[in-house]
N, C-alpha and C positions, 0 to 999 in steps of 0.2 A: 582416531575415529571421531565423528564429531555427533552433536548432541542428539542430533536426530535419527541417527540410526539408536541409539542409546534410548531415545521416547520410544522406539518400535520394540527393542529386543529386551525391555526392563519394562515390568510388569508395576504400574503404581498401586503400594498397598497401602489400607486405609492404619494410622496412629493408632492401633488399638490402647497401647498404653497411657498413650496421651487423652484419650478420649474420654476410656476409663476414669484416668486421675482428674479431669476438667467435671464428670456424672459427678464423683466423690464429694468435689469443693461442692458443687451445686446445692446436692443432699443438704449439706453443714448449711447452709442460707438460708435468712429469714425471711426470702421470698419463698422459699420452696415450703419454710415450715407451714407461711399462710397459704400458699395454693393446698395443701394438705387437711389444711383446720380454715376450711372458708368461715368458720366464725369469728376469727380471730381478725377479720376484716371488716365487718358490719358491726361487731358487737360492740367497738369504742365509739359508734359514731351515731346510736341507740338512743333514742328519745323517747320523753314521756307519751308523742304524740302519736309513736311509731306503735306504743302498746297497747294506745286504744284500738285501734284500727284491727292488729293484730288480733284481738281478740273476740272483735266482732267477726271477722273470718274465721278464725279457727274454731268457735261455735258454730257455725256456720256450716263448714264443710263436718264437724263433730255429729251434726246432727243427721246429716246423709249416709256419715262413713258407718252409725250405728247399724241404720235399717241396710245397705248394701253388704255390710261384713255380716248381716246375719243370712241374707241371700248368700252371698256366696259361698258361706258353710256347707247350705244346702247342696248349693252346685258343686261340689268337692267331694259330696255324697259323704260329708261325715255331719255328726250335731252339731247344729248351729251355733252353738256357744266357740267354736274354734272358729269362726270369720271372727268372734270379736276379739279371742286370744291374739287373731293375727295384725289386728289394726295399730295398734297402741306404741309398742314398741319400736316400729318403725319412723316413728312421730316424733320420737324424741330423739333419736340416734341422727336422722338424716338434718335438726338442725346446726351437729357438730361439724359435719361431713361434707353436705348436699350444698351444690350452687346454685343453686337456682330457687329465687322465692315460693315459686307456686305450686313446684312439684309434693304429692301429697303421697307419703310412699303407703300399700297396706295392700288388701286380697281385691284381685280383680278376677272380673269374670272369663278370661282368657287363660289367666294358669290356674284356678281354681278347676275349670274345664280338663286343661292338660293334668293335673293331681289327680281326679276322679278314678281314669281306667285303673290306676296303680296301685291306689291304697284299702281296695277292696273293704271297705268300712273301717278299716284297723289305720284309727291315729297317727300310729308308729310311725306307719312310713311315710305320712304326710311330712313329719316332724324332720323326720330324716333326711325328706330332700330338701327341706328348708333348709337346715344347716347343712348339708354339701352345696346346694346352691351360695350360701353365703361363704362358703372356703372356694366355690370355684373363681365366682365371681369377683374376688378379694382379690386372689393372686393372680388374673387377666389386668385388672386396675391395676396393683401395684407392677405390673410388669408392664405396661402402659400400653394393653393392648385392645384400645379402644377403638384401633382400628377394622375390628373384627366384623363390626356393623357393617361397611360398606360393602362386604360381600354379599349382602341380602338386597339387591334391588328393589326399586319400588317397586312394580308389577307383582313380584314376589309377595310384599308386604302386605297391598290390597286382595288378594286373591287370601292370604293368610285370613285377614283382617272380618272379611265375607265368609269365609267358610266358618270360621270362629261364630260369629254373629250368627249364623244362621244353624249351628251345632247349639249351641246356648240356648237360642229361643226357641229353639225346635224340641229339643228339652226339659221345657219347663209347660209346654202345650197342653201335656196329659193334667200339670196343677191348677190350670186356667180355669178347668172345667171338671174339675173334680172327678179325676179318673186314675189308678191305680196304677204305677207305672214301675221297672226294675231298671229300667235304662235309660241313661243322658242322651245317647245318641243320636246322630241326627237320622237315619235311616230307619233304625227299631222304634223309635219315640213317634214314627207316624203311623207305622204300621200297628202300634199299639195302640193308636189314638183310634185311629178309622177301624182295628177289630173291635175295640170296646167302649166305640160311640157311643152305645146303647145303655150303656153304666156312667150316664154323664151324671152330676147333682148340680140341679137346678139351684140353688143356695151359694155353691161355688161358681157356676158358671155365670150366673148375674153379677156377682160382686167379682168376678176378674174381669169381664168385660169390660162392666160399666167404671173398673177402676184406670184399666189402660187407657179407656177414653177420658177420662177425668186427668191421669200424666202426658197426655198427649195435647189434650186442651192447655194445661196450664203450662208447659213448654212453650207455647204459642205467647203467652203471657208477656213479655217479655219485648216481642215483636210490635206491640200496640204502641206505638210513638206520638200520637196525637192527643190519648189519653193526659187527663192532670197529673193523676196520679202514679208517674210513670214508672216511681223509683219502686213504691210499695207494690206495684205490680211484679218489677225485676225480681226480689228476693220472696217472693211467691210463689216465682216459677223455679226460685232455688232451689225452694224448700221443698217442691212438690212433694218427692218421695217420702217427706216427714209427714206430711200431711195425709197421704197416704196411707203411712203405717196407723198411724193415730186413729184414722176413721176407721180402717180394719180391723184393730182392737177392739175399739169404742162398740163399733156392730156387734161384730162376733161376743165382747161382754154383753149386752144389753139381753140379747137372742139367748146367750145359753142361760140365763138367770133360773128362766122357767122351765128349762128342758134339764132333761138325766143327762140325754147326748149333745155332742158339742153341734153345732150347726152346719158347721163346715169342717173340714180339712184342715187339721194344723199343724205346725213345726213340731219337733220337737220340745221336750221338756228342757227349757236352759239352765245349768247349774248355776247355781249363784256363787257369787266370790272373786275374788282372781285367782289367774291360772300360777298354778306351783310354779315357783324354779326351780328347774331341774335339769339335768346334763340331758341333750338328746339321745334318745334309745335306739342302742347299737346291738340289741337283738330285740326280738319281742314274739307272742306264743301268737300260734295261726286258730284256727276256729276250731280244731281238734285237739288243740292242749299241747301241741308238740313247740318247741321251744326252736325259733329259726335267726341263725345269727347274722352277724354282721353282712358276709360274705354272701350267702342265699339271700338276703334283704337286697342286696345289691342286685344282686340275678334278676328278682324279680321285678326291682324296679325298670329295668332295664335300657332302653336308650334317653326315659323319663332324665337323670342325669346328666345327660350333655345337653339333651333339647329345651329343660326348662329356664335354665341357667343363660343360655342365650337368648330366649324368649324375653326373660325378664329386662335383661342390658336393652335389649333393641325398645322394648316401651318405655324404659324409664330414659334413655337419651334420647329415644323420638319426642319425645312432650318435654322434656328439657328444650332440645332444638326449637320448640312450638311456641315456648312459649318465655324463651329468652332475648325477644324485642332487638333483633341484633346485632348479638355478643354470641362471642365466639361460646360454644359448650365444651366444655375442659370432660371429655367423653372415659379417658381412662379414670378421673377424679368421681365422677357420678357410678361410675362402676365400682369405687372406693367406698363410694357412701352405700350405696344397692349392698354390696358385701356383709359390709358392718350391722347395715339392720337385719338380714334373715338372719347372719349368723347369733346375735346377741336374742333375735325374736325367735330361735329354735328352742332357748332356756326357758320360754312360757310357753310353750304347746303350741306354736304357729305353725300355718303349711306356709309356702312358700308365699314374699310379696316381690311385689315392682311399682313401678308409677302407676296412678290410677289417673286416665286421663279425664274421667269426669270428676272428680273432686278437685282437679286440678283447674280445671276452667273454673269452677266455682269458686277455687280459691282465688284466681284471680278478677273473677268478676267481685267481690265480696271485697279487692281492693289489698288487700294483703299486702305490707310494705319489706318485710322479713321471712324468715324460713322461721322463727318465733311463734309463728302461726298456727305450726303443727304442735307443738306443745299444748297449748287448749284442746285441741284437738284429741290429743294423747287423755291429756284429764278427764274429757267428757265422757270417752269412752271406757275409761276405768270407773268412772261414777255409773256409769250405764252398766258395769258387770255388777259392783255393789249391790246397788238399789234397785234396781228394775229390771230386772230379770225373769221378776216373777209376771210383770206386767205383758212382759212378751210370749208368754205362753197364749197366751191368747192372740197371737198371729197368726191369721188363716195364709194357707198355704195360696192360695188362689192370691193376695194380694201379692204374698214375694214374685208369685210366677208373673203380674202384669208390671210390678216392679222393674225385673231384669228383663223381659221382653221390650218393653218401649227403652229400656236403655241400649237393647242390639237392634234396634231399627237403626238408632241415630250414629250407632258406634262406624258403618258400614260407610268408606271411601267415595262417596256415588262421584262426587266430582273427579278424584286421581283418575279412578276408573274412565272418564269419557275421556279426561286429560290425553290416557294412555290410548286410547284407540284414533284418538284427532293425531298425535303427535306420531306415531309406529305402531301400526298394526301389526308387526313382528312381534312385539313384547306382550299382546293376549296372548300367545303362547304357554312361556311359562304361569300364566296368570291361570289360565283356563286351567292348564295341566294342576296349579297348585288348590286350585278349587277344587278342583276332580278327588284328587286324592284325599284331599282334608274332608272332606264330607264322605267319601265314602272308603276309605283305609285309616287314618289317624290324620291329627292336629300337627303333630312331632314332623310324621312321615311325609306328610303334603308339603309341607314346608321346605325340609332336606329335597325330594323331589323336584320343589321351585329353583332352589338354589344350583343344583345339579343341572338342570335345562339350560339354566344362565350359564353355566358355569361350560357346557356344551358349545356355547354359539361362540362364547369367548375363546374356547379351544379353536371352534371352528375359522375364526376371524385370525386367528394367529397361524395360521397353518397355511393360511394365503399373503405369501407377504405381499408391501407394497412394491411391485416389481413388475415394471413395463418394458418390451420390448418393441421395436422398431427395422425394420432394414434400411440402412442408406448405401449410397455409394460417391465415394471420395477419388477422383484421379485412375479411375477405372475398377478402385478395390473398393470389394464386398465387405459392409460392414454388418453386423449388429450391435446397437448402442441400445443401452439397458441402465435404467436410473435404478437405485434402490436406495429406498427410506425408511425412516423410523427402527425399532428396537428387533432382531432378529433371533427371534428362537429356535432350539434345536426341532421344533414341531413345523418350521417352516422349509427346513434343509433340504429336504426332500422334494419339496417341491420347486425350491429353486433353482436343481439339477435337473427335475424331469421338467420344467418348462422352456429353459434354456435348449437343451439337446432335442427335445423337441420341434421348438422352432428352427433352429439350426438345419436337421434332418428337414424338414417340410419345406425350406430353402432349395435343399437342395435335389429332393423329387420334384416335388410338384410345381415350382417356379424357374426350378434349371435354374439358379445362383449358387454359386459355390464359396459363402461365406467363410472369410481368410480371418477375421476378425470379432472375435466378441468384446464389446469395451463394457464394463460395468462402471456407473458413476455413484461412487459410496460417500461424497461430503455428508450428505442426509442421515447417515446409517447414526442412531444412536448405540448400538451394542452389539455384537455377537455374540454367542457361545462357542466352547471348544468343537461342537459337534459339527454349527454350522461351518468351521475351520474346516474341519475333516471333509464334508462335504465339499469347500471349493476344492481343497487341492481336490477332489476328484471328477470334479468339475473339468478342471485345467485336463488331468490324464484323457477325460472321456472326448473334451473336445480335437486330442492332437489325432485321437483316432479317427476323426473325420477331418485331418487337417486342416483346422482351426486352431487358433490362438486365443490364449485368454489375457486381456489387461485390464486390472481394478485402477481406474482413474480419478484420482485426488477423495484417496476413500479419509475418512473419519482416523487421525491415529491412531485411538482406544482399539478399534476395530481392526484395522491392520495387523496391528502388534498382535493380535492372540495366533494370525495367521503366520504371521513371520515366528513369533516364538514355538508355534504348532512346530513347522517344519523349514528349517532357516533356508532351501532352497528357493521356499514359497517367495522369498524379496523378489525376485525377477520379475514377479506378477504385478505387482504395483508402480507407475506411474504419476508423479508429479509435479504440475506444469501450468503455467497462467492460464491459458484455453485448451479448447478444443484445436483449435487449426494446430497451435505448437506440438500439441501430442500427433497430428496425423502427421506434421513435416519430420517428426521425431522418427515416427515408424516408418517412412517411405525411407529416410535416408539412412535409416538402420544407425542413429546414433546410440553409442555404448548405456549403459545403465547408470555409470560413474557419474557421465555427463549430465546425465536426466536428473539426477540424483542432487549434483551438486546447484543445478537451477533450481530444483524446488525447495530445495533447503534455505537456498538466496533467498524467495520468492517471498517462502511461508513466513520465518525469521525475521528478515533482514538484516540480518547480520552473515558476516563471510567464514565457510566453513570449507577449509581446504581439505580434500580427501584425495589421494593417488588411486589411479583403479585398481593397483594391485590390493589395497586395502579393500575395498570396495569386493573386490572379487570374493576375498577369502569372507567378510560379512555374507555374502552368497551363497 
């Protein structure tokens, strides 16, 4: 029997042993230990010059990550001293882990958003899906399943990204203008705005307006190029938010000195200190005293669990990607580092972190030469639970709300978005649809929704293969020739029987041709499945009922073989042969299959592989 019937009727399987024992050695390697500890790669090579730099950045981005972790507390709907529980420890963990200089890990306004509906004011379960996010996320990294993100398209992303932004700010609207609100939402938060216009305070509503346009002016800052003083203007527009909070304070103290009541609207009372270590709470009591464990905490978090944890991965390797000048992003390794800090920042009362992409532009606008950076960073913000705690009680809520509003103007895709509509109008689709649902069912569910639409079109695209049909005619016989490409799924099977027998039949009513031959051309074909096997041979049966013949001509061997192994009579069906004319002189003159067989072997090979037809037969 020679080699080539032996590639058809022998299945090639992959070395799992070998594979295995080559992961093993890898593991034991000192490259694998520093792809693991990216410090272990920066930190020999570590100058005095690297730590000034450093430091002026990570103050820097320290002095934003205050006032935005005390915003995002808010938005998480629990006391604001938990955005600053959650910033710190992230800061120090991702400079063992994380590769990439600039990324700044702690609470952003997108899962703070996604923690609110869940944690009904009760800590607990903030705390909770911190640390399952940091064990999910752990073991997707170490299982190096980083590839998880490419299932989320762009169009997806941006429509995510918008509805986010526009839940957020929609949310904070009723704080702007001092008006009493129970809901983050984006649909209740305006109908609560426009029923209780009439309960605006004049005191808050001047100092959020006039504050968002004072972050919006000095954004602009930055943009003034002509100016001398270009640089001192850049880190002005850095700082805005800090400046910000400072004149909020600064007001709100001056105003209430003389007054019993506060003037405005303010945060919470922030407790001073740092936050306890402590194991995260795997029961905790509901607002009636009843004690709800593990399993009911689970319940009620509910899909919060799967959808934050992927949330997080997709912003912290998007702004990795963004901002790694590029270099490839080692995506399961930042899912290694994302792991390690929720799980470690569950032990200080954190809700859940990921990248924050605006401290992260900052951090590298500010020049940052190390991931060393977040470490100052880490500091300031534990001197900031110390010491001045007491000072942020006097933050008016009206400034946090223009705060995180002019940060979800800017947060919003406008360019992807046109991008998406110039390039395929097909993909607003899922865009639209993910908008839709994110603003008006959930954050979680919109998303899965987008995914699903894409995941639709891609079924859809597979279920048409690439497979053209033609009629010709050769020496008086009826042919149909039919190419077929690319990778074949069991979702295309079906269609590849009803369009064939179809054109066949419509041959042979409507044009009066009585199609003797069907040739399918499979070099192109990257794969089958067992199903689409099962499919031809019934392909071949459906076509002898309309006396027709089937020939698969110089198909792909991977491809063959699953057919020949399917069903060993299925070899008859295959043909191969230098051209096209040689296969038509083949079938007019009715040469054997032996013969066919031992040319293409010559052909493919070259080398000489003698087969008797009696062998030949019984391979049949």
């Amino acid at each position: 029997m020679c080699d080539y019937d032996d590639e058809l009727y022998h299945e090639h399987l992959p070395n799992v042993c070998g594979a295995m024992r080559e992961k093993s050695k890898a593991c034991c390697s000192i490259n694998t230990v520093k792809r693991k500890l990216p410090i272990l790669t920066w930190l020999p090579e570590y100058t005095l010059k690297f730590l000034i730099v450093d430091f002026v950045a990570g103050m820097t981005v320290g002095l934003t990550a205050v006032t935005q972790a005390i915003a995002y507390g808010a938005v998480a709907g629990l006391p604001p001293v938990y955005g600053l529980y959650s910033s710190f420890m992230g800061c120090f963990l991702y400079i063992i882990f994380g590769t990439c200089k600039d990324v700044t890990v702690g609470p952003t306004a997108i899962i703070s958003m996604m923690v609110n509906p869940h944690v009904a004011g009760n800590p607990d379960y903030a705390v909770l899906i911190c640390f399952l996010t940091g064990c999910i996320v752990l073991v997707l990294g170490f299982l190096n399943l980083g590839v998880l993100v490419r299932f989320i398209s762009a169009p997806v992303i941006a429509g995510f990204t918008l509805s986010a932004a526009l839940t957020v700010g929609s949310g904070q609207i009723n704080n702007l203008f001092g008006i009493q609100s129970q809901s983050n939402e984006f649909l209740k938060s305006w109908i609560n705005f426009f029923g209780h216009i009439q309960e605006t305070r004049l005191n808050d509503a001047l100092l959020g307006c006039c504050t968002l346009i004072l972050l919006l002016f000095m954004r602009k800052l930055k943009d003034l190029k002509s100016c001398s003083c270009q640089s001192v203007l850049k880190y002005l527009s850095l700082c805005r938010n800090v400046l910000a909070v400072i004149i909020g304070i600064l007001i709100c103290y001056l105003m209430s000195r003389e007054r019993e009541e506060m003037p405005f609207r303010i945060s919470q009372q922030i407790t001073p200190g740092l936050p306890p270590f402590r194991a995260p709470p795997f029961e905790t009591v509901d607002e009636e005293g009843q004690t709800v464990g593990f399993g009911e905490m689970i319940s009620n978090l509910g899909s919060a669990v799967g959808t934050i944890p992927l949330l997080c991965i997709l912003e912290v390797v998007s702004i990795a990607k963004a901002f790694s000048k590029g270099k490839i992003v080692d995506a399961s390794q930042e899912m290694i580092a994302l792991g390690f800090c929720n799980l470690f920042s569950s032990f200080f009362s954190s809700i859940p972190i990921t990248g924050s992409f605006a401290r992260s532009a900052i951090n590298n606008a500010s020049g940052v030469r190390t991931p060393l950076g977040g470490a100052f960073t880490g500091i300031l913000i534990l001197l900031s639970l110390a010491f001045l705690t007491q000072v942020f009680a006097y933050l008016p809520k009206a400034t946090l709300a223009a705060i995180i509003i002019s940060a979800m103007l800017f947060m919003v895709e406008y360019d992807t978005i046109a991008e998406i509509w110039r390039a395929k109008k097909r993909d607003m689709v899922p865009f639209v649809f993910t908008v839709i649902c994110c603003l008006f069912w959930s954050l979680e569910y919109g998303m899965l929704v987008g995914v699903l639409i894409n995941a639709l079109f891609i079924l859809g695209k597979s279920m048409t293969p690439q497979f053209q049909l033609e009629s010709q005619k050769h020496n008086g016989l009826e042919l149909c020739v039919a190419e077929l490409k690319g990778n074949v799924d069991y979702t295309a099977a079906e269609s590849l029987n009803i369009k064939t027998v179809a054109f066949v039949t419509e041959q042979k009513t409507m044009m009066e041709k009585t199609v003797a031959l069907v040739i399918i051309k499979g070099s192109d074909i990257g794969s089958i499945d067992s199903t689409v096997a099962l499919n031809l041979v019934s392909l071949r049966d459906d076509l002898q009922q309309l006396q027709c013949e089937l020939i698969c001509w110089n198909w792909n061997m991977a491809a063959a073989g699953v057919v020949c192994r399917l069903q060993r009579k299925a070899r008859n069906m295959f043909r191969f042969t230098k051209n096209f004319s040689e296969l038509l002189e083949m079938v007019a003159n009715g040469n054997s299959k032996s013969e066919s067989d031992n040319k293409s072997h010559s052909n493919s090979n070259g080398n000489n592989c003698h087969t008797d037809s009696s062998q030949v037969d019984q391979i049949s």
